[in-house]
DSSP file (Angstrom, degrees, kcal/mol; ACC not computed):
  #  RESIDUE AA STRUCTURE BP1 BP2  ACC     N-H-->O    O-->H-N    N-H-->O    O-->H-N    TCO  KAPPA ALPHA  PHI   PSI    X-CA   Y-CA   Z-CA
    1    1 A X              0   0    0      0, 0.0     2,-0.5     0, 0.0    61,-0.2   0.000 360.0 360.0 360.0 141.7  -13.5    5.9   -9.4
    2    2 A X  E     -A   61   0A   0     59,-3.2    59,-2.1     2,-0.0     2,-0.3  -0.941 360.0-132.5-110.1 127.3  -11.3    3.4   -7.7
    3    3 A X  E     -A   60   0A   0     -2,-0.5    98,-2.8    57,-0.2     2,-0.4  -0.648  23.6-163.5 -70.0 143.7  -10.5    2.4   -4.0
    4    4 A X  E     -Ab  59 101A   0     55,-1.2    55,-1.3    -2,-0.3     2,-0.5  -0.878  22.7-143.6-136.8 109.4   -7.1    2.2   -3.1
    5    5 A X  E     -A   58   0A   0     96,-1.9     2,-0.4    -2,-0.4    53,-0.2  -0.537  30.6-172.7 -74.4 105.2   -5.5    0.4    0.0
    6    6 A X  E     +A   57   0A   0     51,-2.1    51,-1.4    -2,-0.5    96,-0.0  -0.918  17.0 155.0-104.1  98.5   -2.1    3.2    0.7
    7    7 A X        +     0   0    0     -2,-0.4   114,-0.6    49,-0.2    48,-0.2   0.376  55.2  25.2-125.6  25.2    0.4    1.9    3.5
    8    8 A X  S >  S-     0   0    0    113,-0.1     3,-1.6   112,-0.1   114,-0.1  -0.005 124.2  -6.0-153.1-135.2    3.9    3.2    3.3
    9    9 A X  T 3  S+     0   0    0      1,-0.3     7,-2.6     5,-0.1     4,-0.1   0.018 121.5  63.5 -74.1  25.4    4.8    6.5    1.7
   10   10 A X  T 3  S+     0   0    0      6,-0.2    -1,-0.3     5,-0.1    -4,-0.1   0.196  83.5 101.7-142.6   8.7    1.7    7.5    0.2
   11   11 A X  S X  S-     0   0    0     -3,-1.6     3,-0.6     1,-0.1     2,-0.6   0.064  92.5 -70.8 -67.8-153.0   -0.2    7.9    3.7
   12   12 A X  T 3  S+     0   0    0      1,-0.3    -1,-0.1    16,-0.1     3,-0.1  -0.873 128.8  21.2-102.5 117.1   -0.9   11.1    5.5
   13   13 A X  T 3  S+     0   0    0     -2,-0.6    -1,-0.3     1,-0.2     2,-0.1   0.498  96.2 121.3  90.7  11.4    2.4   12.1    6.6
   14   14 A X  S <  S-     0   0    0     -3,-0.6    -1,-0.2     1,-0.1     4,-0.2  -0.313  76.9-110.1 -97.5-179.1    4.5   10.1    4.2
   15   15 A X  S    S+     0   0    0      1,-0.2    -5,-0.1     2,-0.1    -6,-0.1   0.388 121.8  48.1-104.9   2.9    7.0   11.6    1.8
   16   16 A X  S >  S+     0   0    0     -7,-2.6     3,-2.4    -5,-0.2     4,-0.3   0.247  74.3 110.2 -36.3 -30.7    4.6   10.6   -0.9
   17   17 A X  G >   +     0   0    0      1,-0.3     3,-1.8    -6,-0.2    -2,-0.1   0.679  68.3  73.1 -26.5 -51.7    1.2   12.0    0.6
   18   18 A X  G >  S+     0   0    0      1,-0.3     3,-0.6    -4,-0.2    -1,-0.3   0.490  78.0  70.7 -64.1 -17.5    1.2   14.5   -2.0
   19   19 A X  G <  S+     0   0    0     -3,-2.4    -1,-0.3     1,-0.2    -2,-0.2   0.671 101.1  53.3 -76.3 -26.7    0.2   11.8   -4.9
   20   20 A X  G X  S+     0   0    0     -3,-1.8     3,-1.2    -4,-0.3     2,-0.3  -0.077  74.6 134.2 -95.5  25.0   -3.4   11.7   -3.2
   21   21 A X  T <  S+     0   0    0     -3,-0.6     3,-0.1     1,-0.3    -3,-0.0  -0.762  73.8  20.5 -95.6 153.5   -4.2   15.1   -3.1
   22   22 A X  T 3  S+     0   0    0      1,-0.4    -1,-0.3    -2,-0.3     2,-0.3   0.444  99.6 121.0  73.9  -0.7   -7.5   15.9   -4.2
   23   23 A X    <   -     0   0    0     -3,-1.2     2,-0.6    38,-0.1    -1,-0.4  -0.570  67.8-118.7 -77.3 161.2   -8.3   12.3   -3.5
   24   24 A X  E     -C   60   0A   0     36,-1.2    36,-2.9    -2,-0.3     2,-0.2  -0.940  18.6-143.8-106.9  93.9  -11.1   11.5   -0.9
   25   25 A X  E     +C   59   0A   0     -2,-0.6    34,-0.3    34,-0.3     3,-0.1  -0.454  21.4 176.7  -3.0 100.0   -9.9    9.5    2.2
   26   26 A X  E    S+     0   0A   0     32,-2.5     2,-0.3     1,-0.3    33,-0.2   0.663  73.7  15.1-115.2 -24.1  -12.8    7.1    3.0
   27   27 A X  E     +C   58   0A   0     31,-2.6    31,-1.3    -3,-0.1    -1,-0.3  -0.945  45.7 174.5-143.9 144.0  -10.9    5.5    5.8
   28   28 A X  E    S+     0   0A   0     -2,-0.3     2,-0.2     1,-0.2    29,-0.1   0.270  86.3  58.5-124.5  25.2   -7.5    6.5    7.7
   29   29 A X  E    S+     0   0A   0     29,-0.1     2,-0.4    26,-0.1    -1,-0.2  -0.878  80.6 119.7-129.4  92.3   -7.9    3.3   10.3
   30   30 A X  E     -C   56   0A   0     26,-0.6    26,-2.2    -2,-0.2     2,-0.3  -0.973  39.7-157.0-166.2 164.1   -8.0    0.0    8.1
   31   31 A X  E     -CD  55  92A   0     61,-0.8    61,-1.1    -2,-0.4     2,-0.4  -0.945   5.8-173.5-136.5 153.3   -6.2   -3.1    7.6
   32   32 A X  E     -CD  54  91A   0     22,-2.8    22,-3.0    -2,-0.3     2,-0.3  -0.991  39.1 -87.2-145.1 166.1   -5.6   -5.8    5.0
   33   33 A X  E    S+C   53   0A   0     57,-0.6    20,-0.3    -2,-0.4     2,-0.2  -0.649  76.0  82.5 -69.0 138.6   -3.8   -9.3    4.9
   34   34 A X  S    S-     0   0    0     18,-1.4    18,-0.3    -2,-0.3     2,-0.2  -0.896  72.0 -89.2-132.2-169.5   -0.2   -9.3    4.2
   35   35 A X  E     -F   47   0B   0     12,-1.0    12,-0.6    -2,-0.2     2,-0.2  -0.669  28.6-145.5-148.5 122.7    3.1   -8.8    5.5
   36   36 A X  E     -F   46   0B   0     80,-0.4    80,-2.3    -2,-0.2    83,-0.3  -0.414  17.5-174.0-112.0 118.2    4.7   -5.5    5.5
   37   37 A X  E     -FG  45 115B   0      8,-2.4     8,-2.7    78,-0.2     2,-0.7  -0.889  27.7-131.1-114.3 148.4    8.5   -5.5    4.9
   38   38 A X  E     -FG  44 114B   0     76,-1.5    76,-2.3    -2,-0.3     6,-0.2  -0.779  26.0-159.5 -86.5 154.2   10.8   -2.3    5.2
   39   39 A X        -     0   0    0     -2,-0.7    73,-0.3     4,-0.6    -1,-0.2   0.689  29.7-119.4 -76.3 -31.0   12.8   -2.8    1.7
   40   40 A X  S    S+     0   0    0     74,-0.1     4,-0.1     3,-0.1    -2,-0.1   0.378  94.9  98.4 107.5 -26.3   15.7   -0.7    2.6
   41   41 A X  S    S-     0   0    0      2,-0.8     3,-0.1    68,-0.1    -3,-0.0   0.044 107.1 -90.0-118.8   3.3   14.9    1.4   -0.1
   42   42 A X  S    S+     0   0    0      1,-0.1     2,-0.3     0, 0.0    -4,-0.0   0.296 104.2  51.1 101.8 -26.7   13.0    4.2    1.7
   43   43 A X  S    S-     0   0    0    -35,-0.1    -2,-0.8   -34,-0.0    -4,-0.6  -0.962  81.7-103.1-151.5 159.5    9.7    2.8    1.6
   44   44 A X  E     -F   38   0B   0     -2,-0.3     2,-0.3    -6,-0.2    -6,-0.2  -0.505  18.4-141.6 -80.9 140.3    7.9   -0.5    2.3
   45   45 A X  E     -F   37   0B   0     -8,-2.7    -8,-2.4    -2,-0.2     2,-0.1  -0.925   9.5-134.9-122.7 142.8    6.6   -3.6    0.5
   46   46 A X  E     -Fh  36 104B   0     57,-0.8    59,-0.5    -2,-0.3     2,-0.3  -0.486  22.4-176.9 -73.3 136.4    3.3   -6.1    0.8
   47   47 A X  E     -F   35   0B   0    -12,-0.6   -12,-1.0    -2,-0.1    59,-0.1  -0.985  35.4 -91.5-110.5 152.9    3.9   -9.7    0.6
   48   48 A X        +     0   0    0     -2,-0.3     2,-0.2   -14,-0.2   -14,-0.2   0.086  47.4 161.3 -48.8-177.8    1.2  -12.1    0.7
   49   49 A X        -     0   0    0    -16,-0.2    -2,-0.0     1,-0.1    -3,-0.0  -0.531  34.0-151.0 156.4 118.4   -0.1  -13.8    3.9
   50   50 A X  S    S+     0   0    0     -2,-0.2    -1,-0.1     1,-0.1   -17,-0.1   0.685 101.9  28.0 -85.8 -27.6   -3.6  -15.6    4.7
   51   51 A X  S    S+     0   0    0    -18,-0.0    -1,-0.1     2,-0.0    -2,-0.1   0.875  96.3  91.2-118.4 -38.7   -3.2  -14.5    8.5
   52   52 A X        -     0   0    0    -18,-0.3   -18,-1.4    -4,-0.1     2,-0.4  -0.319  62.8-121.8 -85.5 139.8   -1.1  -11.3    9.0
   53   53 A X  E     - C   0  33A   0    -20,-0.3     2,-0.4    64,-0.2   -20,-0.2  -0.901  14.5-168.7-103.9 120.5   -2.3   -7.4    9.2
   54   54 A X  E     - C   0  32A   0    -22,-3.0   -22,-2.8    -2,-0.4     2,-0.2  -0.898  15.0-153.6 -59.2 123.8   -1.5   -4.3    7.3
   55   55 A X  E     + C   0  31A   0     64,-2.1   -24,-0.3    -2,-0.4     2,-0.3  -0.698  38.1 106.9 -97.8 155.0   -2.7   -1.3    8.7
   56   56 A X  E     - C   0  30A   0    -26,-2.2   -26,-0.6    -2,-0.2     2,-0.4  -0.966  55.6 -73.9-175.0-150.1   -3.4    1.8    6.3
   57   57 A X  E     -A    6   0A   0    -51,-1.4   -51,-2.1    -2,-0.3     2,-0.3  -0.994  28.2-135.6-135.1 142.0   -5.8    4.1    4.6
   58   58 A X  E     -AC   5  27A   0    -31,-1.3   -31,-2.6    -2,-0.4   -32,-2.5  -0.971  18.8-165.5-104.9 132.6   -8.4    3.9    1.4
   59   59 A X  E     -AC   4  25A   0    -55,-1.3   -55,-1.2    -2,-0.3     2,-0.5  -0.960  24.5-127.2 -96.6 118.5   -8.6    6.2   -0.8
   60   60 A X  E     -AC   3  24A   0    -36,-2.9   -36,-1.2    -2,-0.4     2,-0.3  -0.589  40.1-165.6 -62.2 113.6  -11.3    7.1   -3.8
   61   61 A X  E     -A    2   0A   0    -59,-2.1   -59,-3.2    -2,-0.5     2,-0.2  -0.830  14.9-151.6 -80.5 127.4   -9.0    7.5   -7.1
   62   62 A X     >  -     0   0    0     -2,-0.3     4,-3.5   -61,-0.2     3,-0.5  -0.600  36.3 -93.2 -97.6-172.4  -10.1    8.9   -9.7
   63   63 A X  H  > S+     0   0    0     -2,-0.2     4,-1.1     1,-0.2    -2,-0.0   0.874 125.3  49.3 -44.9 -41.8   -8.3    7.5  -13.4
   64   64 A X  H  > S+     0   0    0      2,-0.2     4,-1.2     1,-0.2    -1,-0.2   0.803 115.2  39.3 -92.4  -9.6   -5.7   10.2  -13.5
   65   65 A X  H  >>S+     0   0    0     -3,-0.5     4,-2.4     2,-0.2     5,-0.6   0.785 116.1  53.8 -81.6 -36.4   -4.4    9.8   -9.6
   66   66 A X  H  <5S+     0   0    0     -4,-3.5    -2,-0.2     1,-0.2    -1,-0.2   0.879 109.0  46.7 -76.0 -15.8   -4.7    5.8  -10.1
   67   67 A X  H  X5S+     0   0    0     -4,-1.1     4,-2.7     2,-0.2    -1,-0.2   0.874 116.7  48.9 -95.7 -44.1   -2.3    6.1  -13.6
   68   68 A X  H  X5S+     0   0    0     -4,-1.2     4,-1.4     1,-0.3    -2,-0.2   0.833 107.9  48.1 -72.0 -28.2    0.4    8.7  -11.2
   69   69 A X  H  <5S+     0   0    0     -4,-2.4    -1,-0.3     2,-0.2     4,-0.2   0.525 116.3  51.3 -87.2  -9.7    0.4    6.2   -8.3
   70   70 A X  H >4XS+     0   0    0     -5,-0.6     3,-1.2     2,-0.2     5,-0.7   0.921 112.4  50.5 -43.1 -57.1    1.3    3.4  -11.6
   71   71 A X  H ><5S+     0   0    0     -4,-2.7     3,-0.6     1,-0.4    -2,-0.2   0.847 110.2  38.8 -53.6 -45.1    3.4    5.5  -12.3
   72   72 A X  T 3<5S+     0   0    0     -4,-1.4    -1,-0.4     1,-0.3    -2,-0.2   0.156 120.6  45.9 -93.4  26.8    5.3    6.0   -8.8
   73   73 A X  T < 5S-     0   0    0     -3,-1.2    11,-0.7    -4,-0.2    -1,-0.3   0.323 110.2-128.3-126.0  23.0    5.2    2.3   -7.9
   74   74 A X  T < 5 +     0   0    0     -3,-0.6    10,-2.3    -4,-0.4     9,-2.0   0.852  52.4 148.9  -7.8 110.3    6.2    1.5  -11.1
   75   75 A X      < -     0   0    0     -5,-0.7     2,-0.3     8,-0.2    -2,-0.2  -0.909  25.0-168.5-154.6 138.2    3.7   -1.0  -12.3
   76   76 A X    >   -     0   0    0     -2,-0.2     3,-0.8     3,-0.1     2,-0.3  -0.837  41.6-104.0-130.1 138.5    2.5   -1.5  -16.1
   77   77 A X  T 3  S+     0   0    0     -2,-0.3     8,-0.0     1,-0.2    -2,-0.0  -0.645 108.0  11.2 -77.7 123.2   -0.5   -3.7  -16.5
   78   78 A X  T 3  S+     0   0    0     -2,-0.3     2,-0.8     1,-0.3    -1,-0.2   0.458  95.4 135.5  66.9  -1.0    0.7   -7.5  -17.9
   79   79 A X    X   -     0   0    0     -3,-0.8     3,-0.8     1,-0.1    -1,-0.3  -0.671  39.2-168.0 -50.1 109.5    4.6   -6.3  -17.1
   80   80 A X  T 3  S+     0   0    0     -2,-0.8    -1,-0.1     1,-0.2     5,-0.0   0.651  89.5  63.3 -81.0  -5.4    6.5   -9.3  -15.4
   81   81 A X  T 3  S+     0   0    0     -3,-0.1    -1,-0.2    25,-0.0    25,-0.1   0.472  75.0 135.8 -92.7   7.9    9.0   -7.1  -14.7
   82   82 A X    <   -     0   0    0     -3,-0.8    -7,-0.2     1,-0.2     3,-0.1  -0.249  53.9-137.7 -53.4 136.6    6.6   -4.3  -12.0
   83   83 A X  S    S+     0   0    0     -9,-2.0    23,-1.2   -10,-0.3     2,-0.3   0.834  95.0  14.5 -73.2 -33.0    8.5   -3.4   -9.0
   84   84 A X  E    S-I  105   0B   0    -10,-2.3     2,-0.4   -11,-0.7    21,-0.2  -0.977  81.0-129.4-132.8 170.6    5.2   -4.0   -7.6
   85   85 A X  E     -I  104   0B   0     19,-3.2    19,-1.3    -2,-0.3     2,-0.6  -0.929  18.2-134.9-108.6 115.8    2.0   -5.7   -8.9
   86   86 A X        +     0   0    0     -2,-0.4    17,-0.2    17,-0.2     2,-0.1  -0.665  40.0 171.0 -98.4 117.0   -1.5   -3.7   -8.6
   87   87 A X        -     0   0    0     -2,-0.6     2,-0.4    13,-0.0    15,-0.3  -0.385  33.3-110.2 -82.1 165.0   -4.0   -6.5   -7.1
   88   88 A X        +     0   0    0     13,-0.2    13,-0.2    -2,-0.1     2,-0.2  -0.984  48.2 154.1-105.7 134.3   -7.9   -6.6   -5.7
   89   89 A X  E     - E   0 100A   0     11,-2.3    11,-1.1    -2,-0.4     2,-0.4  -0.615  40.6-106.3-132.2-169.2   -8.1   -7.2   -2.4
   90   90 A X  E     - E   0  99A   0     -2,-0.2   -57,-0.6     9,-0.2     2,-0.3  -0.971  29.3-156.4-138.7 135.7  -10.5   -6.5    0.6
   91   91 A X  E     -DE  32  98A   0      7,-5.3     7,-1.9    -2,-0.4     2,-0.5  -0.863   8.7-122.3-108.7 150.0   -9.9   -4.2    3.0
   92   92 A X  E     +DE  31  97A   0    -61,-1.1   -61,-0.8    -2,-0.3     5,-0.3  -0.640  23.1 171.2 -42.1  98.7  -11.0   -3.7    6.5
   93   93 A X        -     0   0    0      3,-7.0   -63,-0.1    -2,-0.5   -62,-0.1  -0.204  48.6-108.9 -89.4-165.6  -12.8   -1.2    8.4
   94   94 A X  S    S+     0   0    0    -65,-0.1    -1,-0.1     1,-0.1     3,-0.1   0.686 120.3  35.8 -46.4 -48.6  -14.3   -1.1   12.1
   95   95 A X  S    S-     0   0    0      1,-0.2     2,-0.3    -3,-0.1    -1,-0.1   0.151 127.2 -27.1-111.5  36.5  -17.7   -1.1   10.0
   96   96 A X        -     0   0    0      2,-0.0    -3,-7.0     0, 0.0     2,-0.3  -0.798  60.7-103.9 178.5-176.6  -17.6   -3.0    7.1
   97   97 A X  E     -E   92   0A   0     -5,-0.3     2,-0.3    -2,-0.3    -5,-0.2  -0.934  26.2-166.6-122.5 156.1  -15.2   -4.3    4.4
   98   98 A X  E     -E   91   0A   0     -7,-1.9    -7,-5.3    -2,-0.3     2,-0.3  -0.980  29.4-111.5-149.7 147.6  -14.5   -3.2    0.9
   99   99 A X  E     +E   90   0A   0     -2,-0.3     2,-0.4    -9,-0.2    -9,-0.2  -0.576  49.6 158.5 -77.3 139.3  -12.7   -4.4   -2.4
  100  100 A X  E     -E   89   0A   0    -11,-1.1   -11,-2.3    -2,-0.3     2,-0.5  -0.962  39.6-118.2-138.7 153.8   -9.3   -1.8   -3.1
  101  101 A X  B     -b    4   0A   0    -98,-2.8   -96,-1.9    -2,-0.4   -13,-0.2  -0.926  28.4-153.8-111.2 162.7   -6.7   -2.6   -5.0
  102  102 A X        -     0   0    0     -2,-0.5     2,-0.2   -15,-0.3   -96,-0.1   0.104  18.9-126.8-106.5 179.2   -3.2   -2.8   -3.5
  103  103 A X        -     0   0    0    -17,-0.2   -57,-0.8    -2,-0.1     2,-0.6  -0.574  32.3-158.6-166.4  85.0   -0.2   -2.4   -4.7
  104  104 A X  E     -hI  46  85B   0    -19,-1.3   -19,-3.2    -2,-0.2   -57,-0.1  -0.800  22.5 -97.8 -85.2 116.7    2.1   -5.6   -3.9
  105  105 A X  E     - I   0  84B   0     -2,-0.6   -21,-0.2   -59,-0.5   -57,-0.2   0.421  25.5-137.7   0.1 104.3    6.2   -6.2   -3.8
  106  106 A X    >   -     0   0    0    -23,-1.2     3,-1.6     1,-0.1     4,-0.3  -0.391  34.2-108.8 -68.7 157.4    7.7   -7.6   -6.7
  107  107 A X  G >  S+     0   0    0      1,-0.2     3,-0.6     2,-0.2     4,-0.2   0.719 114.2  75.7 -72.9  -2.0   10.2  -10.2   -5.2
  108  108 A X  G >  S+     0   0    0      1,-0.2     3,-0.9   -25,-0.2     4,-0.3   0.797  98.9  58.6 -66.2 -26.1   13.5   -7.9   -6.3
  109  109 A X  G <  S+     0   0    0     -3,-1.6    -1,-0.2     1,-0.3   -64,-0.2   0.431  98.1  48.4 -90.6  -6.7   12.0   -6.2   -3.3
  110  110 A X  G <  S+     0   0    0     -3,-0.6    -1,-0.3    -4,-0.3    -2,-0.1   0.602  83.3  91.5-114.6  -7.4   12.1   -8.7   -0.8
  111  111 A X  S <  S+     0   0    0     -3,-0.9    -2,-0.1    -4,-0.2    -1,-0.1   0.898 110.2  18.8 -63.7 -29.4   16.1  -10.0   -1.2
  112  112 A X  S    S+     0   0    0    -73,-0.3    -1,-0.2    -4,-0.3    -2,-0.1   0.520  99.3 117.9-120.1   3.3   17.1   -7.6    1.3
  113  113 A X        -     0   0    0    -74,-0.1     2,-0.3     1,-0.1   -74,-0.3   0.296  51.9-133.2 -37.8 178.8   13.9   -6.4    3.5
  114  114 A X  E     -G   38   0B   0    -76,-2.3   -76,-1.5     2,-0.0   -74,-0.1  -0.710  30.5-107.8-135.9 109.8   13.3   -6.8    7.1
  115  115 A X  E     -G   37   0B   0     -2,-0.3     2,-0.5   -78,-0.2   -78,-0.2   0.387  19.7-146.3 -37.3 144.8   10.2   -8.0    8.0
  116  116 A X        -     0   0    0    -80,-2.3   -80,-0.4     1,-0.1     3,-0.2  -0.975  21.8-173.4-139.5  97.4    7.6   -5.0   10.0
  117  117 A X  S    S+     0   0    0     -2,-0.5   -64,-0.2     1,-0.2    -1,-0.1   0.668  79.3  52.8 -87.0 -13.2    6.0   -7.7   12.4
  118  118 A X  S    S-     0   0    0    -82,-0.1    -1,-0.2     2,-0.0   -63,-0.1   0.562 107.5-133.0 -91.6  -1.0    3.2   -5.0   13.9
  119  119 A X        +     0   0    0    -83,-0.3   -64,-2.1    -3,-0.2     2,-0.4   0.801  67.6 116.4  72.9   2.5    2.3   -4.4   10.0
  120  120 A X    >>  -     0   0    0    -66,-0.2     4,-1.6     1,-0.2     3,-1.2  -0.578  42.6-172.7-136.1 105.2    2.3   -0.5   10.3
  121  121 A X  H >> S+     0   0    0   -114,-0.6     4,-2.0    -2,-0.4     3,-0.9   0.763  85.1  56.0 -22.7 -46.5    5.0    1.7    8.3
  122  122 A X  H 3> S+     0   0    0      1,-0.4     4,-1.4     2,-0.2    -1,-0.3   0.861 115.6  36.9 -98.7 -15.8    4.2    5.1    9.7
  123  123 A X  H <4>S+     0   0    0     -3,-1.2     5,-2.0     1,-0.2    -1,-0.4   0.680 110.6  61.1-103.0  22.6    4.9    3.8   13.6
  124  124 A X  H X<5S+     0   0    0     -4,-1.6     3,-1.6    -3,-0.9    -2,-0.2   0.821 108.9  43.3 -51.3 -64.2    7.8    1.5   12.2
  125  125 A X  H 3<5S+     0   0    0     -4,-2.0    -2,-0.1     1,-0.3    -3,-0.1   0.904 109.3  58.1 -51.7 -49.6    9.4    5.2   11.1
  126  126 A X  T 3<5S-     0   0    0     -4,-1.4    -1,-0.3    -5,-0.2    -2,-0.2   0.290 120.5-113.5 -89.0   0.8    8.2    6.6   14.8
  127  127 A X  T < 5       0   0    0     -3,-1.6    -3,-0.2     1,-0.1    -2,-0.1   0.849 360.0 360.0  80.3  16.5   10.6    3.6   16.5
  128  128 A X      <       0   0    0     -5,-2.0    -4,-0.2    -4,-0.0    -1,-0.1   0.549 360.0 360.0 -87.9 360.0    7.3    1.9   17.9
């Protein structure tokens, strides 16, 4: 089983959601460091950032959910070409922290983006 840090289209309410079904939600309040840019494209991308907050959810993955979200972020392990790159990171809770992997913005992703300076897609969508 894997954790996975979800923060765009693959939360609860996203147009993605559906990729996690049957996954276990262990937190739907959490953060990690980045900086959350809208792409343009319909969904958002992490860049790094030592100081800055992404808000989201972790999820328990098992092998065949973590190869279908590969799949839809299109990332290949040792590709230089990944529209995005699947890292370890640690995420935040209120009560602890934990290692997840991530799923970070290849830089094709960033030429046209706009920067999401409160760090959360779904009230970015809501006009907030």
């Amino acid at each position: 089983m894997y954790k996975v840090f979800v923060y765009g289209t693959l939360r609860k309410g996203g147009t993605n959601e559906h990729f996690l079904k049957g996954a276990v939600c262990i937190s739907d309040q959490c953060w990690t460091f980045g900086e959350l840019h809208d792409t343009g494209l319909g969904y958002p991308a992490i860049k790094h950032h030592p100081s800055e907050k992404v808000y989201g959810e972790i999820y328990e993955v098992d092998d065949d959910v973590l190869m279908q979200l590969d799949e839809l972020e299109d990332y290949r392990e040792g590709d230089e070409n990944n529209l995005y790159d699947r890292i370890k990171a640690i995420a935040y809770t209120k009560e602890d922290e934990t290692e997840v992997f991530v799923y970070l913005g290849g830089n094709q992703l960033f030429e046209k983006s706009k920067l999401i300076a409160h760090g959360d897609w779904l009230k970015y969508l809501q006009g907030l």
